[in-house]
C-alpha positions as CSV (number, residue, x, y, z in Angstrom):
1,X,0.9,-111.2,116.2
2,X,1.0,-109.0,113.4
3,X,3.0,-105.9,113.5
4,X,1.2,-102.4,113.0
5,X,2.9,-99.4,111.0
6,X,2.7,-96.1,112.1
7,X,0.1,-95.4,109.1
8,X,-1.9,-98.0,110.6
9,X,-1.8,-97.0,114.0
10,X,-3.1,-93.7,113.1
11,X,-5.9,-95.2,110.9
12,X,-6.6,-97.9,114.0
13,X,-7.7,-94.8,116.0
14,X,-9.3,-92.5,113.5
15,X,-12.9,-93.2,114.4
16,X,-12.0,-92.6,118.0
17,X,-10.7,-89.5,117.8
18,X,-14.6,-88.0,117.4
19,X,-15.6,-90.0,120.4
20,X,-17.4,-92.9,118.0
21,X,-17.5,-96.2,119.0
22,X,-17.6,-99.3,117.0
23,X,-21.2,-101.9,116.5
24,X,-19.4,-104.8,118.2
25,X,-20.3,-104.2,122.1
26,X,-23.1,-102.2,121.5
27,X,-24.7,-105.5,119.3
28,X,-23.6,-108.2,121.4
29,X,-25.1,-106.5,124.8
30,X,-28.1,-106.1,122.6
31,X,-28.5,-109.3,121.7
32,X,-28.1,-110.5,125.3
33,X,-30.5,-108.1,126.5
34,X,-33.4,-108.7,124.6
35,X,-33.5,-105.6,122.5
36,X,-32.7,-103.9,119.5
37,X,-30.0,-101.0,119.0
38,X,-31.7,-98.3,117.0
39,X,-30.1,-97.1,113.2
40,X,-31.8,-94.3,112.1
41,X,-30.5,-92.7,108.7
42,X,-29.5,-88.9,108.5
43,X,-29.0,-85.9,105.5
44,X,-28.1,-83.2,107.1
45,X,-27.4,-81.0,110.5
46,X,-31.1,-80.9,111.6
47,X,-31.6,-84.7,111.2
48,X,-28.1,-85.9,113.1
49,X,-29.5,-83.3,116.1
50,X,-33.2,-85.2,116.3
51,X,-31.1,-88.6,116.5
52,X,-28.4,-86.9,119.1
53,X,-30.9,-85.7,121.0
54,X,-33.4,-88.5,121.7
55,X,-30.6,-90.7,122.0
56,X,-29.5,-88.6,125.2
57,X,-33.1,-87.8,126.3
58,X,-33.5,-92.0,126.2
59,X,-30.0,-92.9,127.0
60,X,-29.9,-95.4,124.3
61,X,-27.0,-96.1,122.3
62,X,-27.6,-95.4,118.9
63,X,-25.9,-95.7,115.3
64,X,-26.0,-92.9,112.7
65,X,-26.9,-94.3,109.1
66,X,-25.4,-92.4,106.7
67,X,-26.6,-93.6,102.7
68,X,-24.2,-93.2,100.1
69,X,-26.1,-90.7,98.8
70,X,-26.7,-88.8,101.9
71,X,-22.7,-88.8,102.2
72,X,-22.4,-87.3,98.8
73,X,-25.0,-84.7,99.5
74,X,-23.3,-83.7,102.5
75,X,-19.9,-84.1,101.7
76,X,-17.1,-86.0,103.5
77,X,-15.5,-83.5,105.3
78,X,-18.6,-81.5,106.0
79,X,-19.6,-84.7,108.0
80,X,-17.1,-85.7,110.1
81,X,-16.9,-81.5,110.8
82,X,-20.6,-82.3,112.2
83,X,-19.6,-85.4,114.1
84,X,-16.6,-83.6,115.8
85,X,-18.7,-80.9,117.0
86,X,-21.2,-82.9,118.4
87,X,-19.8,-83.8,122.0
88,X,-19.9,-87.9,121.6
89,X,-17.5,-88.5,124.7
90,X,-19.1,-91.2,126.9
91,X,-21.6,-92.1,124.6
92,X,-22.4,-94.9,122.6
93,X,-23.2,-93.6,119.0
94,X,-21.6,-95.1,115.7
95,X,-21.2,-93.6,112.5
96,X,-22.6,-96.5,109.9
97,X,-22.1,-96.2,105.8
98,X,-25.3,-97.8,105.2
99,X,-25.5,-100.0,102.0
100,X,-22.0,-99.4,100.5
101,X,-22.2,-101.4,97.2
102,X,-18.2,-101.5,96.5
103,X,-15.2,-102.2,98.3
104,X,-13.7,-98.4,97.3
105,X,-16.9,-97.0,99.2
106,X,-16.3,-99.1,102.6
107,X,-12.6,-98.0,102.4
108,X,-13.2,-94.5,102.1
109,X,-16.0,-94.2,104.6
110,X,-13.2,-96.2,107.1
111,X,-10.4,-93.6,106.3
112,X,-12.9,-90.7,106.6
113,X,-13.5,-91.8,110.0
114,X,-16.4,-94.1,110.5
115,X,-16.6,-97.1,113.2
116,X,-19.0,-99.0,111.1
117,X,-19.5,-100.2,107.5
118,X,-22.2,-101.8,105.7
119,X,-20.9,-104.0,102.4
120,X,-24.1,-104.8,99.9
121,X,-23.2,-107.5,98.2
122,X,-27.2,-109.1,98.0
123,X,-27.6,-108.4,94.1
124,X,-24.2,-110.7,93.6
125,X,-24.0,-114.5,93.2
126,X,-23.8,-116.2,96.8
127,X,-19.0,-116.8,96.0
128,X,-19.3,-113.4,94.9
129,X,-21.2,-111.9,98.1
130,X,-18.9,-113.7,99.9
131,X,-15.5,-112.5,98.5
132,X,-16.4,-109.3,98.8
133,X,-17.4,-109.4,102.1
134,X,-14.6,-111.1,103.0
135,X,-12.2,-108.9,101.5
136,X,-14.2,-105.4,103.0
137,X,-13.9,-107.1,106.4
138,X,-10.1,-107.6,106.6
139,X,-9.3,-104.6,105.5
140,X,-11.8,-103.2,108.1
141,X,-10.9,-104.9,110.7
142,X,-7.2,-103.9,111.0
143,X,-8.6,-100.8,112.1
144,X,-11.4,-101.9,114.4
145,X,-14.2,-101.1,112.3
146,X,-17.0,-103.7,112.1
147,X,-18.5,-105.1,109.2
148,X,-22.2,-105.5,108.7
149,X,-23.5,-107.6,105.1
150,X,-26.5,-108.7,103.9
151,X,-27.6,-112.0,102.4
152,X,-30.7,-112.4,100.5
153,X,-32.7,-109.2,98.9
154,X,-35.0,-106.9,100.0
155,X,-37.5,-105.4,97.5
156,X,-37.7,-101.2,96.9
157,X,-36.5,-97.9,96.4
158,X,-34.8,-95.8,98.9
159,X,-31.4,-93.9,97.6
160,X,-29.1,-96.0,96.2
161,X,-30.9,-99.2,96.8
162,X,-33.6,-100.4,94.2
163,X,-34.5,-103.7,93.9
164,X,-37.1,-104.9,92.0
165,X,-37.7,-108.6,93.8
166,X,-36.6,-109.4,96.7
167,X,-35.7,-112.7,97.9
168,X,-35.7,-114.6,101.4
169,X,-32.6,-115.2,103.2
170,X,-31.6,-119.1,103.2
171,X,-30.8,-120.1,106.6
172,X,-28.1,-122.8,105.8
173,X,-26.4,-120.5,103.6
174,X,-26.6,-117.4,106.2
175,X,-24.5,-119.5,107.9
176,X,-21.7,-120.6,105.7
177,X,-22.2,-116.8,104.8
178,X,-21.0,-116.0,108.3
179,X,-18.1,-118.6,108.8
180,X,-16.6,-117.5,105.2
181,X,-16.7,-113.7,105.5
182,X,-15.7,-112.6,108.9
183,X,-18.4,-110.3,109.1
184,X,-19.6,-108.5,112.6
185,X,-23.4,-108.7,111.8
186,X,-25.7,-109.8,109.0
187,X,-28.9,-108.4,107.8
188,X,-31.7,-111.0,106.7
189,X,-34.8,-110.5,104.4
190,X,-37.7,-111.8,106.1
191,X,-40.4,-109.8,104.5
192,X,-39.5,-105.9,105.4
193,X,-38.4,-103.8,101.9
194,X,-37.1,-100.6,101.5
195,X,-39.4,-97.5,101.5
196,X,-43.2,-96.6,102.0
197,X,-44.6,-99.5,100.7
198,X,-44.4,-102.4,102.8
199,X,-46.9,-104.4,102.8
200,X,-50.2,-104.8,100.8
201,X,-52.9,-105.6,103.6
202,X,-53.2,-105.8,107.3
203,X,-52.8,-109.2,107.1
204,X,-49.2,-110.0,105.7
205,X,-46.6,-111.3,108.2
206,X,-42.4,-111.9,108.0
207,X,-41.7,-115.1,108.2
208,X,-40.8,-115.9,111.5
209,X,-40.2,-119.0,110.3
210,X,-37.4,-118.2,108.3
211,X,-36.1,-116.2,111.2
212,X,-36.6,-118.8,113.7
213,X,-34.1,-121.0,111.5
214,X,-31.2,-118.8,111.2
215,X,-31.1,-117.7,114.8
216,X,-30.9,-121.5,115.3
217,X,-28.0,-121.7,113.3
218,X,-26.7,-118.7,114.9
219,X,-27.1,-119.1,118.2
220,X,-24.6,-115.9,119.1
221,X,-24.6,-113.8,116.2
222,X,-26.4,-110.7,115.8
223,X,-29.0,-110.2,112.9
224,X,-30.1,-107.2,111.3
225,X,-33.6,-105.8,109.8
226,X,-34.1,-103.1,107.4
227,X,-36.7,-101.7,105.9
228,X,-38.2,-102.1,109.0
229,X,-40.2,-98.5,109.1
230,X,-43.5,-98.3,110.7
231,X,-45.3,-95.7,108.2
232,X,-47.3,-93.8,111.3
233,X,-50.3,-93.2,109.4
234,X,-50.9,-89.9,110.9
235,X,-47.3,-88.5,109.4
236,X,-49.4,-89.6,106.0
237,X,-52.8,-87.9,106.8
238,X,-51.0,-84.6,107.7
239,X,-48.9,-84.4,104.4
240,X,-51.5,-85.1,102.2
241,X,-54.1,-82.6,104.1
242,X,-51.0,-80.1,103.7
243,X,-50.8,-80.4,99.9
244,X,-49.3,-84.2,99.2
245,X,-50.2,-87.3,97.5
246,X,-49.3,-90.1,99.5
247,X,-51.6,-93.2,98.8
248,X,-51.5,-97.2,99.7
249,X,-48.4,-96.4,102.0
250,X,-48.2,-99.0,105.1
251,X,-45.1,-100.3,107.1
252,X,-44.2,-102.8,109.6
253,X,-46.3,-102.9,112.3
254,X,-44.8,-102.4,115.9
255,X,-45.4,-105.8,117.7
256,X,-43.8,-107.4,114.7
257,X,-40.6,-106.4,115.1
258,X,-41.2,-106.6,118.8
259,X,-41.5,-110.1,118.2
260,X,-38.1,-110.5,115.9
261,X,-35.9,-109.0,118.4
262,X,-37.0,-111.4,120.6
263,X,-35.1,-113.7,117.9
264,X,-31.6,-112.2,117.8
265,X,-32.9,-109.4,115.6
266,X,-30.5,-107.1,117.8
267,X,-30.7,-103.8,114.8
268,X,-33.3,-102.0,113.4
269,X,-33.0,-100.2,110.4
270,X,-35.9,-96.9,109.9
271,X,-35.2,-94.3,107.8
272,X,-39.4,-94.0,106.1
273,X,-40.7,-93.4,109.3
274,X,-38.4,-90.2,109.5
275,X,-38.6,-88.7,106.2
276,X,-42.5,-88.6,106.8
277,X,-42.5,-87.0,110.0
278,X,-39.5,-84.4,108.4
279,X,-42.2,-83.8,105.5
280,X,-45.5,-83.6,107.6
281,X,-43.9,-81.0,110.1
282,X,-42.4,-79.0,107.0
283,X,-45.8,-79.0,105.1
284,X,-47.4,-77.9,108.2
285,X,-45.4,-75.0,109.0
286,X,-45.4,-73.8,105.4
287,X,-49.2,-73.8,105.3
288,X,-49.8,-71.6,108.6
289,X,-48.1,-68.9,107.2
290,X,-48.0,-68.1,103.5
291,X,-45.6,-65.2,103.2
292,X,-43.1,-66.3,105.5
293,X,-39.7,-67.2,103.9
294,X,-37.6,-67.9,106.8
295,X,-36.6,-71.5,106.6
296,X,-35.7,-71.8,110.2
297,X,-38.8,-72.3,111.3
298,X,-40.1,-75.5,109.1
299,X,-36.8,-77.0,109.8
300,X,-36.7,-76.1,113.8
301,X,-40.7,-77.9,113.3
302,X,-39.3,-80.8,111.9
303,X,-36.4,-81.4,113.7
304,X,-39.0,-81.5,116.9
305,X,-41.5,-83.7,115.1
306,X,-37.8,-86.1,114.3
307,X,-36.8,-86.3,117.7
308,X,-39.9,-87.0,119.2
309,X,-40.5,-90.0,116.8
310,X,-37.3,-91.8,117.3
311,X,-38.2,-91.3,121.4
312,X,-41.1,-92.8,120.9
313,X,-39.0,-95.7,118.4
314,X,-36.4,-96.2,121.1
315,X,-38.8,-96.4,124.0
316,X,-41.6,-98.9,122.2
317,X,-40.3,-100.9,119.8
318,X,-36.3,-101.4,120.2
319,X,-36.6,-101.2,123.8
320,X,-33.3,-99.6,124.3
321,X,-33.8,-96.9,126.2
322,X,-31.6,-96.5,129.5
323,X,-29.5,-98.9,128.0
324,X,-26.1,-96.8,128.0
């Protein structure tokens, strides 16, 4: 059994000490239960409170995405300030770096305090992916954080992610991927992409089939799909009728991921779906009254129009409500 320093000791418990709780339980009861644990991506205090509070008004464990880019914006510090003061105890909420790209930015996300890392190794050749997963997992590990990676590529733009062309996930090498790296969770690309622009028609599909082979493979292991926003189409109507220019935008529909996390999908990355209802509800509130400059109240409108989205997320489509 190894032997833990004192520096390592007080690393092991970092993320507990602001109530958090690591993706392992959380996953696995998810996958056994036949539903998906909700990540939802936040920038700032208004969007952490939506998440916070439909998460208690649902009792559904949830895990806070935080970009790269949304850390930077908010600061390091400034976060884990926010997460202190916002009364996790006998919760289940984790704090996720979403899409960290080097081993330096799953380290520092770790030692800030996190329970949860993502390492993006997709744009790397398949030794390469797995090195670096490898390596971000063992260092992660000694201090109880879990590792989530990704193999194959989702098309997009959203932050610090922008990929061109995506490619599928191969199911044989998802799971040599696994056995190699040591990771917690992996996310798959079966067809969802990054952003508002999903699909091209009504009629396009994931591939199930895809899917269907790597939760054969890994019977036991929980799977992971971003870009997995809905696009309401009302969130679209209301921006543009409120001065925007949104056009050909279209998501994921509901019963689709219904049906994948039916197949060990057991997370569900949206981060679109909010950033439309945060815009629609600010738009709105900025049209009814001209002169007003007090920015309380289009961030109060869409901090309700936020929280009342991800209810409606947790309750129909990662059925994980009253699951805490």
């Amino acid at each position: 059994m190894r032997k833990y320093l004192f520096y390592d000791i007080i690393m092991f418990m970092k993320y507990k000490e602001f109530d958090l709780v690591n993706t392992e339980k959380m996953l696995k009861s998810a996958l056994l239960g036949g539903y998906a644990v909700p990540a939802f991506n936040f920038y700032n205090m208004e969007s952490l409170q939506s998440i916070l509070a439909a998460a208690d008004q649902t009792h559904s464990p949830v895990i806070l995405g935080i970009s790269e880019s949304a850390l930077r914006y908010i600061g390091g510090e400034l976060l884990m300030g926010m997460i202190s003061g916002a009364n996790l105890k006998g919760k289940q909420i984790a704090l996720h770096l979403d899409h960290g790209h080097t081993y330096e930015s799953c380290k520092m996300a770790i030692n800030l305090g996190f329970s949860s890392v993502m390492i993006d190794g997709s744009s790397l050749p398949f030794d390469e992916n797995v090195a670096l997963t490898r390596r971000v997992a063992t260092y992660a590990h000694k201090y109880g954080v879990s590792v989530e990676a990704e193999l194959g590529a989702l098309a997009g733009i959203e932050d610090d992610v922008n990929v061109a062309k995506g490619h599928y996930t191969n199911p044989d090498d998802a799971q040599e991927f696994v056995r190699k790296t040591g990771c917690d969770s992996l996310a798959i690309a079966i067809g969802t992409s990054h952003g508002a622009y999903k699909r091209h028609s009504e009629s396009e599909e994931l591939r199930f089939d895809i899917l269907k082979k790597i939760a054969k493979l890994l019977p036991d292991f929980p799977l992971v799909l971003h870009g997995a926003s809905n696009i309401p189409q009302e969130f679209i109507s209301e921006i543009n009728a409120n001065g925007g220019k949104i056009k050909g935008a279209m998501g994921i529909p509901a019963a689709q991921i219904r049906k994948a996390v039916k197949l060990n999908i057991c997370k569900v990355n949206v981060d679109s779906d909010a950033r439309l209802a945060w815009m629609a509800a600010v738009r709105t509130e900025l049209s009814k009254v001209p002169s007003d400059f007090d920015p309380r109240k289009p961030l109060s409108a869409a901090r309700e129009k936020m929280t009342g989205l991800y209810v409606d997320e947790i309750k129909d489509i990662m059925r994980s409500d009253n699951k805490v």
